[in-house]
N, C-alpha and C positions, 0 to 999 in steps of 0.2 A: 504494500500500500504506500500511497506517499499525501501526505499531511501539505498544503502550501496553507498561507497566511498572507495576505496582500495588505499594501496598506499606501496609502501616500495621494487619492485622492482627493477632494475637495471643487472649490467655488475660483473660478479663476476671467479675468478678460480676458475678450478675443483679443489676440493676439501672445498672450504671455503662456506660460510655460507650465506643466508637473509633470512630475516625475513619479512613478507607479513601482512599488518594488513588491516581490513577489520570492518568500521565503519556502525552500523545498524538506522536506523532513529526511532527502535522503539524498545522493551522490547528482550533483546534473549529469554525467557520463553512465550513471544507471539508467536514466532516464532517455527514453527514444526521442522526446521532441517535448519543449517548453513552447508554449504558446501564450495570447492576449487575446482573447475574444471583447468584444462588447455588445451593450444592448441597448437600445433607445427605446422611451414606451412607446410600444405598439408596435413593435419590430424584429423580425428575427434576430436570436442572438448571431453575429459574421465575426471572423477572420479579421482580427488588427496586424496580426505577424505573428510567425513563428521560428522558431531556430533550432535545428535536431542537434543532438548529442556532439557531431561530427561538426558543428559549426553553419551551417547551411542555412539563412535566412529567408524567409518571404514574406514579404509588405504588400499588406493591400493596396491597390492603386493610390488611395485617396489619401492615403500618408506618408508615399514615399517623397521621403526629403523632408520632412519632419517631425516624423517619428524614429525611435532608435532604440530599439533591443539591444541589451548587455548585459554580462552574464559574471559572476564573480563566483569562481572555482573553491574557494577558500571556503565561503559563508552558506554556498548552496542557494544563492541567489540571483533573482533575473530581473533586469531593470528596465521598463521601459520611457524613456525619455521621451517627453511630448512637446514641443517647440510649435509657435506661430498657430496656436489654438484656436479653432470656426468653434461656432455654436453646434454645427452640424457634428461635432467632436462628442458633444455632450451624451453621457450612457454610465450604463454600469458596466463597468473594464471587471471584466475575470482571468486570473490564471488560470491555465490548465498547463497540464503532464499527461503525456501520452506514457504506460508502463506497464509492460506483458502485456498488452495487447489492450488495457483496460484504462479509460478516460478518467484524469481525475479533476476537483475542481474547487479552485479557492471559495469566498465568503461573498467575493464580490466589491469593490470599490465603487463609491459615486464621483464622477468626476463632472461638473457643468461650467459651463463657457457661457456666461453672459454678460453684458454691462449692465 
């Protein structure tokens, strides 16, 4: 099994910046692929980016160049840096871990972009 614990969003303007960190209860390199989904009301939960064990990233369109996954080996932790923030940004950001085969999935962060 693996445990994550997210934390770090909140209330922000367009324009400015959070950062989203996303704590794993076991090895990233046991883990097949860290991801960042989110959710707006009324919408499926999609794909923010993900980055498999081996380093390999994928950004959804709509944030590449201002989003940025990273990953710190030591703490078991995945960061994802959010720059130049729309309203359209606004959701609740999930970790996930993909592991033996079986999805797992943080508590949820709210992150909203308004003036």
């Amino acid at each position: 099994q693996v445990q994550l614990v997210e934390s770090g969003g909140g209330l922000v303007q367009p324009g400015g910046s959070l950062r989203l960190s996303c704590a794993a209860s076991r090895s990233l390199f046991s883990i097949d692929r860290m991801g960042w989904y989110r959710q707006a009301p009324e919408k499926e939960r999609e794909l923010v980016v993900d980055i498999t064990n081996g380093g390999s990233v994928n950004y959804r369109d709509s944030v590449k160049g201002r989003f940025t996954i990273s990953r710190d080996i030591d703490t078991n932790t995945v960061y994802l840096q959010m720059n130049s923030l729309k309203p359209e940004d606004t959701a609740v950001y999930y970790c996930s871990a993909k592991f033996s085969g079986y999805d797992y999935w943080g508590q949820g962060t709210q992150v909203t972009v308004s003036s």
